[in-house]
N, C-alpha and C positions, 0 to 999 in steps of 0.2 A: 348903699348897696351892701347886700347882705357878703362878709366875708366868708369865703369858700376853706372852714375848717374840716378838720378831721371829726366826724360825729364819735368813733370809735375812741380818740384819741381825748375829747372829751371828757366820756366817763371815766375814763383812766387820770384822768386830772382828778373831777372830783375824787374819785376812790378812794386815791391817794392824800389828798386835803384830810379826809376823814379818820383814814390809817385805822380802820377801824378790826347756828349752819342750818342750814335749812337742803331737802333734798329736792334735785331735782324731777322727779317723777309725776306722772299725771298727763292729763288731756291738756294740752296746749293753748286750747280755748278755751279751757275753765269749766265753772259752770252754764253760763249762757252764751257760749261760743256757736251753736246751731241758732241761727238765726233762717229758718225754712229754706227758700231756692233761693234765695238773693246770692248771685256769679258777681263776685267781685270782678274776675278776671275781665269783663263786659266795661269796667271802669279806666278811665283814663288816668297815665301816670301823676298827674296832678291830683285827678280825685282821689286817686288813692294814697296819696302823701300827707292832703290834707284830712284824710278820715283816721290812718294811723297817726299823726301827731294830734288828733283830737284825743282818739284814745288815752295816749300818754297823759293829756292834760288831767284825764277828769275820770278814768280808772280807779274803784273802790281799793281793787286788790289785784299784784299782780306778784310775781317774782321772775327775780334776773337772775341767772347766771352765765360764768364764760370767762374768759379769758380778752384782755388788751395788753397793749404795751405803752409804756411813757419814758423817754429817753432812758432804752439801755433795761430798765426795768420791765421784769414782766408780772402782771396785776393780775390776779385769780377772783372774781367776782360772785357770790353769793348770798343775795337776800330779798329775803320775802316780806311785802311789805302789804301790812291793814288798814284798813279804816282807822284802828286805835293804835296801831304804832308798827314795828319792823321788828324783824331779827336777820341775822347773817353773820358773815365773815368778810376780809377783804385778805389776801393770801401774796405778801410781795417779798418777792424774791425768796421764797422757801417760809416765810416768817405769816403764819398764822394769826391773826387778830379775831375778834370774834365781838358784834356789838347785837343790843338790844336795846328800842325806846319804844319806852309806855309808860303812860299815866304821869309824865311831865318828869322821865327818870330818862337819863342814859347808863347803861350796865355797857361795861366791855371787861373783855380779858384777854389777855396776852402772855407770850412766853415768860420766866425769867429772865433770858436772856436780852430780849429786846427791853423790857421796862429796866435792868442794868442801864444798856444802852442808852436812856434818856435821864439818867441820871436818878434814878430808885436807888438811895443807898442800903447794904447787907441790913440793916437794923428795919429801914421799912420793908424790905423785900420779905422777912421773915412774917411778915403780917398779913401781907396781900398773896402773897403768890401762891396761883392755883384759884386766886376768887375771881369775881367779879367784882370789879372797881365803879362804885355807884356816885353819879353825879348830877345836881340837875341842868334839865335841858336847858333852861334858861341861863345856865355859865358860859362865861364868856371861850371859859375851855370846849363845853359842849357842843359851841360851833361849828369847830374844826369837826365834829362827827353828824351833827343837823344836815349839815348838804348831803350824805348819803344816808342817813338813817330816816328823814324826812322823807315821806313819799312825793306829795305836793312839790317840795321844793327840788329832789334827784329828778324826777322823770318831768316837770318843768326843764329844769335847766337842758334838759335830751332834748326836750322837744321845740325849746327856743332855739337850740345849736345846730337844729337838721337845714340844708338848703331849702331857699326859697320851693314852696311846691310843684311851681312852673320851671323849674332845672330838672325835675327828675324825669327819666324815659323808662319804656318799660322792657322790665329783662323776662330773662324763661321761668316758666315754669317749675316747677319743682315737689319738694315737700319737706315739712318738719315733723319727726317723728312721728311718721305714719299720716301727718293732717297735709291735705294738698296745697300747696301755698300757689300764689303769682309773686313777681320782684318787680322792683322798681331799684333803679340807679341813681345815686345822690353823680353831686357836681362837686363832692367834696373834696379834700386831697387827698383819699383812700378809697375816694369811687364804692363809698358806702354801700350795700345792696341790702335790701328790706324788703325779706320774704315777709308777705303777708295770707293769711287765713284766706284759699280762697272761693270757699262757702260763708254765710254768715257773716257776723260782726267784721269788719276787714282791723281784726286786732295782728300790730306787727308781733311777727312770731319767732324772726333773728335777724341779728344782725350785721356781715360781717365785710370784711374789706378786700377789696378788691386788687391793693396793692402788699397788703401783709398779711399773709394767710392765716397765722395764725390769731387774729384780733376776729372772736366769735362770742356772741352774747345772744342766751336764747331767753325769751318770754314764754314763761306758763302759766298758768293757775289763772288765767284771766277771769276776774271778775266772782272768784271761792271765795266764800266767806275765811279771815285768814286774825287771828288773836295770839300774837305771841307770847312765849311762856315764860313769867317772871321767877329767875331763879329763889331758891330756897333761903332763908335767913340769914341757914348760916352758912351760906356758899359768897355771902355776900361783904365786901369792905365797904361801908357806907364816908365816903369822903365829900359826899355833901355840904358839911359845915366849912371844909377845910379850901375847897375848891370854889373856884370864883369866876 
């Protein structure tokens, strides 16, 4: 039997695994979001549980943003993710991180204070700070940032942790910036609600909780062609060799 988790509380696990900007603006449903009269709303809360987590699965391109929370912390969520790789931030408790993966690289960068934090002594902090810290994906350090920088692998892991499709009911009505949604009600422990698109593709378009208000995460750019931009040479610390 499928355990009845928090979906919200989730991504705020991974996120934070990752500890890792992209804006949020645009059409909600992307580029092929008009899919002609197809009424979602006519779909039953199952059907529409199991079309949005199809989504999830097998989406080109989408981007998250929002806010969760994980014991006591609260998680600021922002990245856009392609075919060929991602970029974003992850923003905990005041403290900005900022990642990028492509072409078989993880870049991130962070404050000096935090990389202090983890133990960067004054002598390497003079070398990095302010760059991008480059590593390959394949490091076993890189992991801890693959479950949110990996497309595949983040909005998999969302979309194996949503309630069985036959738990969810269906809620009101609504809209996400301007697009008209329909909702559906997870059986999770935050009574997850997932507005979804509801003209066209039935792409979920937010997601948020039902028991803590502030845990909201929206979906845009569904399905825009999306190539993030690998920073400059020498914006870069390549620790490659060094990291493992």
């Amino acid at each position: 039997m499928r355990q009845r988790v928090s979906i919200l509380a989730l991504v705020a696990t991974l996120a934070v695994g990752g500890c890792a900007s992209s804006g949020v603006g645009g059409s909600p449903v992307g580029g092929s979001g008009s899919n002609g009269g197809s009424d979602n709303g006519s779909l039953s809360a199952s059907e529409l549980a199991t079309q949005a987590i199809q989504q999830l699965r097998t989406v080109p391109s989408v981007e998250i943003s929002g806010q969760v929370s994980s014991s006591g912390e609260q998680i600021g969520l922002d990245v856009h993710y392609g075919e060929v790789g991602s970029s974003g931030s992850v923003t905990i408790n005041g403290t900005n991180i900022k990642v990028i993966e492509i072409g078989g690289s993880i870049f991130f960068q962070a404050p000096d204070a935090f990389l202090t934090s983890q133990g960067i002594t004054p002598d390497q902090l003079a070398q990095i700070s302010g760059k991008w810290i480059k590593i390959s994906s394949s490091s076993a350090t890189a992991g801890q940032f693959h479950q949110l920088t990996d497309r595949t692998t983040f909005l998999g892991k969302i979309a194996s942790g949503a309630p069985s499709p036959d738990s969810f009911t269906k809620g009101p009505s609504g809209d996400v910036d301007g697009t008209a949604t329909v909702s559906i009600i997870g059986n999770d422990s935050d009574r997850t609600r997932v507005d979804i698109a509801a003209q066209g593709t039935p792409y979920p378009l937010k997601l948020s909780s039902s028991t803590a208000g502030q845990d909201v995460l929206t979906f845009s750019h569904w399905n825009e062609p999306f190539t993030p931009t690998v920073p400059s040479a020498d914006q870069v610390f390549d620790a490659s060799g060094a990291v493992h």
